[in-house]
C-alpha positions in Angstrom: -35.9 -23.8 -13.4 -39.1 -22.7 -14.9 -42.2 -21.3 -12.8 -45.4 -21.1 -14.2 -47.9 -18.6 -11.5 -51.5 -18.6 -12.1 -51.5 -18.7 -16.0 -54.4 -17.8 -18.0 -54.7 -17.8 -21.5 -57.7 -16.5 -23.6 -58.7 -17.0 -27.3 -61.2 -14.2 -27.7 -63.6 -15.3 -25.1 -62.7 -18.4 -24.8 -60.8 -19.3 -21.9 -58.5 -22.1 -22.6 -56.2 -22.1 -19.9 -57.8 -21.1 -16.3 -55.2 -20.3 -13.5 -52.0 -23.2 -14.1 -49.7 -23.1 -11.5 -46.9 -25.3 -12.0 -42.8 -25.8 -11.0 -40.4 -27.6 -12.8 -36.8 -28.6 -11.3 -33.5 -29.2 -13.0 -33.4 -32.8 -14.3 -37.2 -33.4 -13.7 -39.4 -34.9 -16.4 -43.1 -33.8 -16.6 -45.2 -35.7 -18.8 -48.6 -33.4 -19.1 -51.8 -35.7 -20.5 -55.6 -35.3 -20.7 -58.1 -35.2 -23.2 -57.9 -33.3 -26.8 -59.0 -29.6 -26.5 -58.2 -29.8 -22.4 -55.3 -27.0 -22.9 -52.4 -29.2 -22.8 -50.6 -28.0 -25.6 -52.0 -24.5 -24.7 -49.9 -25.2 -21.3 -46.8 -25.9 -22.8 -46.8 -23.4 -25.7 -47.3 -20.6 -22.4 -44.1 -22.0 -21.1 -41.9 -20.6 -23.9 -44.4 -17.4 -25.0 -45.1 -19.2 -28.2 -48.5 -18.5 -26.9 -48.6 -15.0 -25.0 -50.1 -15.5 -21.4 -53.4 -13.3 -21.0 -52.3 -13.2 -17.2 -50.3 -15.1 -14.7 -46.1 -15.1 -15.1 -43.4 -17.6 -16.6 -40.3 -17.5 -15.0 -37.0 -19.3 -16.4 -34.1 -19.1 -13.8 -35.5 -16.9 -11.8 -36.3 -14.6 -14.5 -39.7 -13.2 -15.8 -40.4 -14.2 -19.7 -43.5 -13.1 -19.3 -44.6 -9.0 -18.4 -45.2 -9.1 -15.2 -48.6 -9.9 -13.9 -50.2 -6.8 -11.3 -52.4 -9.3 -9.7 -49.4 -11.5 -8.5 -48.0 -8.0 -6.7 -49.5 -6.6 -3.6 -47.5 -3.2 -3.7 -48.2 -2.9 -7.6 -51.8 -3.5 -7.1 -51.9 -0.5 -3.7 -50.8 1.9 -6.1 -53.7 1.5 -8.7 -56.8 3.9 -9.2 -59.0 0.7 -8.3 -56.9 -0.2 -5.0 -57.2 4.1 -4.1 -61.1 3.9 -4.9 -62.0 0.9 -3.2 -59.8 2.4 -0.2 -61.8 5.3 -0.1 -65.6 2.8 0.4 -63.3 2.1 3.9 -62.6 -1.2 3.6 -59.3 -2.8 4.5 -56.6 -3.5 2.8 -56.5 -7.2 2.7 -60.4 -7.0 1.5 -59.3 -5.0 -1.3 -57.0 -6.8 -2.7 -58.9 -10.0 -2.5 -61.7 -8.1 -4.0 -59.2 -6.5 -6.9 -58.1 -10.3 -7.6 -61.4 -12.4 -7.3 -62.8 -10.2 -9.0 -59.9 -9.1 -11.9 -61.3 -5.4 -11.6 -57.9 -4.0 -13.2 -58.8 -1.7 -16.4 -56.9 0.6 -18.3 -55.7 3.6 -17.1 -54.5 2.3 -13.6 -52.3 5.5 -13.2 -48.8 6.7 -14.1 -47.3 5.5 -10.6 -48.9 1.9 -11.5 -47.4 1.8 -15.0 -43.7 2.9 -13.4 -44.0 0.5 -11.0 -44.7 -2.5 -13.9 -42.6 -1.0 -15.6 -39.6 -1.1 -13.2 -41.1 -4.6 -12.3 -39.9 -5.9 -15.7 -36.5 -4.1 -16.2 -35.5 -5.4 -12.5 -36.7 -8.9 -13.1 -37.5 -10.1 -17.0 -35.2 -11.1 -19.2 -35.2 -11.2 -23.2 -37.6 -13.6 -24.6 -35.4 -14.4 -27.7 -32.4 -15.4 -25.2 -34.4 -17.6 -23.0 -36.1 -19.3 -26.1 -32.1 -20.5 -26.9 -32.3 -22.3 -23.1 -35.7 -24.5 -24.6 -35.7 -26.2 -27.2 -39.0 -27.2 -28.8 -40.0 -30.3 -30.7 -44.0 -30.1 -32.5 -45.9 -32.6 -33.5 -45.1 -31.6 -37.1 -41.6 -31.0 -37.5 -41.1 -28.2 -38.5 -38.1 -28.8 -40.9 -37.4 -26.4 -43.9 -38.2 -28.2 -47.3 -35.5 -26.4 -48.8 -32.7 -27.2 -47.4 -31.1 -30.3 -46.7 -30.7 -32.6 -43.1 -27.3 -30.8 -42.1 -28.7 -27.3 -43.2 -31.0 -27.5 -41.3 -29.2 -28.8 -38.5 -26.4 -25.9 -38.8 -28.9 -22.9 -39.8 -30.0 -21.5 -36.5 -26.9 -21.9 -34.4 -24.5 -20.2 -36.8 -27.4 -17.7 -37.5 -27.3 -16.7 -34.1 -24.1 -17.4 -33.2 -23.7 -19.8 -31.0 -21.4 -21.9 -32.7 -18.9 -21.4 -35.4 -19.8 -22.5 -38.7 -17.4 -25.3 -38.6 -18.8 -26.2 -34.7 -22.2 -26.4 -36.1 -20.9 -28.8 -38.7 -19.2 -31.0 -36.4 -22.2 -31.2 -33.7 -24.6 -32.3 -36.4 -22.1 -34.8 -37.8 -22.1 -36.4 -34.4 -25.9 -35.7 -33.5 -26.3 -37.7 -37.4 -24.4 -40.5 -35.6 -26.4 -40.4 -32.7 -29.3 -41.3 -34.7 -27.9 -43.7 -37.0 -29.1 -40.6 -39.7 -25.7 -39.9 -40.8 -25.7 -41.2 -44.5 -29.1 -38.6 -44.7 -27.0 -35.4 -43.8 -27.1 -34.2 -47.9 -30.9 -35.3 -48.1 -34.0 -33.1 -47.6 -36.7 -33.8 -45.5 -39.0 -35.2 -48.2 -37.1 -38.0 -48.4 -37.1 -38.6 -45.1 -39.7 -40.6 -43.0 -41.6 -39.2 -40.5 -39.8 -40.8 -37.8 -36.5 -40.0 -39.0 -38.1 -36.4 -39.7 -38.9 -35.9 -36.2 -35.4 -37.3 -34.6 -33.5 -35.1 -36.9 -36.4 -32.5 -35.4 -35.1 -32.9 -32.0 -31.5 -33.4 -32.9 -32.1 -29.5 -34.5 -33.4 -28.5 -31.0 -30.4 -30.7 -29.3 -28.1 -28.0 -31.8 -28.6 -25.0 -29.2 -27.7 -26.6 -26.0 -30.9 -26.2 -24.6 -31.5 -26.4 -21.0 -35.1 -27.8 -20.7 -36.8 -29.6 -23.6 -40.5 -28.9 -24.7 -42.3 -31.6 -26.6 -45.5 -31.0 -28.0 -47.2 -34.1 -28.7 -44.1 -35.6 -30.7 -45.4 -38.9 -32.3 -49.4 -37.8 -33.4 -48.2 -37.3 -37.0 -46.4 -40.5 -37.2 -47.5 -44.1 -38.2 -47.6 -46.8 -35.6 -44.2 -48.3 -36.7 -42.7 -44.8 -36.9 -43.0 -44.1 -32.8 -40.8 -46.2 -31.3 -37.6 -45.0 -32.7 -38.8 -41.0 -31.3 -39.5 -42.3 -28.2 -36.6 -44.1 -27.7 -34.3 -41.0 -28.7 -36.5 -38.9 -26.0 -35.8 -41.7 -23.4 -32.1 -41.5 -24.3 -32.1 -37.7 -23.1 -34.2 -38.4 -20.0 -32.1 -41.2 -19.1 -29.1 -38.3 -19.7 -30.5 -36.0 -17.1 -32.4 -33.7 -19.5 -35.0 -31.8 -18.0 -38.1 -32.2 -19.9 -42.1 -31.5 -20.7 -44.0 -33.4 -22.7 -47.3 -33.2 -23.8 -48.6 -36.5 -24.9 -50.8 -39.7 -25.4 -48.5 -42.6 -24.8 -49.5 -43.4 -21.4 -47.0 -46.2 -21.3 -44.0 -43.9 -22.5 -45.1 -41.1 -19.8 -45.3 -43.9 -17.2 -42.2 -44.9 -17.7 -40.1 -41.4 -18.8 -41.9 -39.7 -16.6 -40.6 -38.3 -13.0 -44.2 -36.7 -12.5 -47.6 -36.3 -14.5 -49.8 -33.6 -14.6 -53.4 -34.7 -16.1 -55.1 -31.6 -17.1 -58.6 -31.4 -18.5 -60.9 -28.0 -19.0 -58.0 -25.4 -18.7 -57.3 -26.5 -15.0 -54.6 -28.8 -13.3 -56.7 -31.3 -11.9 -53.9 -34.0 -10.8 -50.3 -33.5 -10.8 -48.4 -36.7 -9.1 -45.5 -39.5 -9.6 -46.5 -42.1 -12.3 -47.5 -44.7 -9.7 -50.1 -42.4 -8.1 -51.2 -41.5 -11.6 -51.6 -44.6 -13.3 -52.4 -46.4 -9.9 -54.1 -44.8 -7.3 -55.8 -41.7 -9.2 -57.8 -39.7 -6.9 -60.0 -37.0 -9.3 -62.6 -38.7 -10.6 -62.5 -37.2 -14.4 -58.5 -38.8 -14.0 -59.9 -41.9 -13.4 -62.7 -41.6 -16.1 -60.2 -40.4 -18.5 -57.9 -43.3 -17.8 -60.8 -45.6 -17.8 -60.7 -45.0 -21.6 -57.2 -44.5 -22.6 -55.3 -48.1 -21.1 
C-alpha cells in the first residue's frame, strides 16, 4: 500500500531523516517510537509529502507521490553527464553506479536526455499529490480544528469542498461519526468548548470524513491531559480492531504494544529495529532499543 525507498530528508544541513526504507500492507498497523528529535514525526510527515523528501520515493498503490528519485534508477542514472564522464576514466559500469550512489555525485545540469527521462519517469508512474492526500487521512498532535466554525462544520467542510460527498451526505456521515463518539449533542458547538480529548476524536472523526484508506497519526495524545488519553486511544483501537490500516507515531508503549501489528523504533534519522510487538518489547536486539526501553516502561 504505501512504499517508502531510501528516504532522506534535510533541514538545511541538517540531516534528519538518513535513508528510511519501509513497506506498509493493507490492514497492517505500524506503531513508529524512539526518542524526541529521532525523526519519527519527520518519517511520517514524508509519507504524505507534508514534508518534501530531499531524496528517496513514496509510493501509494503502486504510484509515485514523490518525483522520482535518479539514484533509485539504473537506466536514468546511464544517461547522466556524471555516469558518461566517469565512463570515459574506464571503469565499469557497475563501479559507476555504485560510485554515482555512495557517493550522491548527481549536480545540476545532468543533461537534456536525463531530465526527459525523469521526466517521463513521473508522467508514467506518479500520481497527483492532492488525490492521494484524500486516501490518508492525518490526525496531529494538535488538532487542527477551525475556531470558527462549529463541530459539524468542520466535519462537513472538506468533503463537500472537494466533492466527495453531497452536502446532505456530509451531513449525514458526521451525524453518525457524532454518534460514534458519543459527541453528538456537540455538533452546533465550536472547538473551544470542547476538551482536548473530545477535540482530538472529533479530529479523527474529520479525517474518518474522506474515506481514507491508511491513517497517519502523529503523536495523537502529547497535547492532552492524563485523563484525556484514554478515550483517543480507545477510538484509534476501535479502527484497528475494524481493519484500518494505520501509522502511528507515538509514546504509549502499552497502546503500541497492544494496537500494534509491527513497531519500528527509530532513533538518529535511521530505522534501527522494525519487528512484531513481542520481539520489540521482549526480545530487543539493538542495543540503543534496549537502552531506550530501559527508560521508557
Amino acid at each position: 500500500m504505501i512504499n517508502a525507498v531510501n528516504i532522506y530528508k534535510n533541514f538545511g544541513k541538517n540531516e534528519v531523516i538518513k535513508g528510511a526504507s519501509l513497506n506498509i500492507e493493507k490492514a497492517e498497523r505500524v506503531v513508529i517510537i524512539g526518542p524526541s528529535g529521532g525523526g519519527k514525526s519527520t518519517l511520517l510527515r514524508c509519507l504524505n509529502l507534508l514534508e518534501e523528501v530531499t531524496s528517496g520515493e513514496v509510493i501509494l498503490d503502486g504510484k509515485l507521490i514523490s518525483p522520482p528519485d535518479a539514484y533509485l534508477h539504473e537506466d536514468i542514472l546511464r544517461l547522466s553527464k556524471t555516469y558518461k564522464r566517469l565512463q570515459k576514466e574506464g571503469k565499469s559500469d557497475e563501479d559507476i553506479i555504485s560510485e554515482i550512489r555512495a557517493k550522491r555525485l548527481l549536480k545540476n545540469g545532468e543533461g537534456f536526455a536525463f531530465k526527459r527521462a525523469l521526466k517521463e519517469t513521473s508522467a508514467k508512474y506518479g500520481q497527483d499529490i492532492n488525490v492521494a492526500r484524500r486516501k490518508m487521512g492525518m490526525v496531529f498532535q494538535q488538532f487542527n480544528l477551525f475556531n470558527n466554525m462549529t463541530v459539524m462544520q468542520n466535519l462537513v467542510y472538506v468533503p463537500v469542498k472537494l466533492k466527495v460527498l453531497t452536502k446532505e451526505e456530509a451531513k449525514k456521515k458526521a451525524e453518525n461519526l457524532l454518534a460514534r463518539i458519543n459527541l453528538s449533542d456537540k455538533k452546533d458547538a465550536y472547538p473551544s468548548s470542547l476538551s482536548g480529548g473530545q477535540k482530538q476524536r472529533v479530529a479523527i472523526i474529520r479525517s474518518l470524513m474522506m474515506n481514507p484508506e491508511v491513517m497517519l497519526f502523529d503523536e495523537p495524545t502529547s497535547a492532552l491531559d492524563p485523563e484525556m488519553v484514554g478515550e483517543v486511544l480507545s477510538l484509534i483501537k476501535d479502527l484497528a480492531n475494524e481493519g484500518m490500516t494505520m501509522v502511528i507515531v507515538t509514546h504509549e508503549m502499552g497502546f503500541a504494544r497492544e494496537v500494534a501489528t509491527r513497531v519500528l523504533f527509530i532513533d538518529g534519522g535511521k530505522i534501527a529495529e522494525d519487528d512484531v510487538p513481542e520481539e520489540i518489547f521482549s526480545r530487543p536486539k539493538n542495543p540503543r532499543l534496549k537502552e531506550f526501553l530501559s527508560k521508557v516502561l
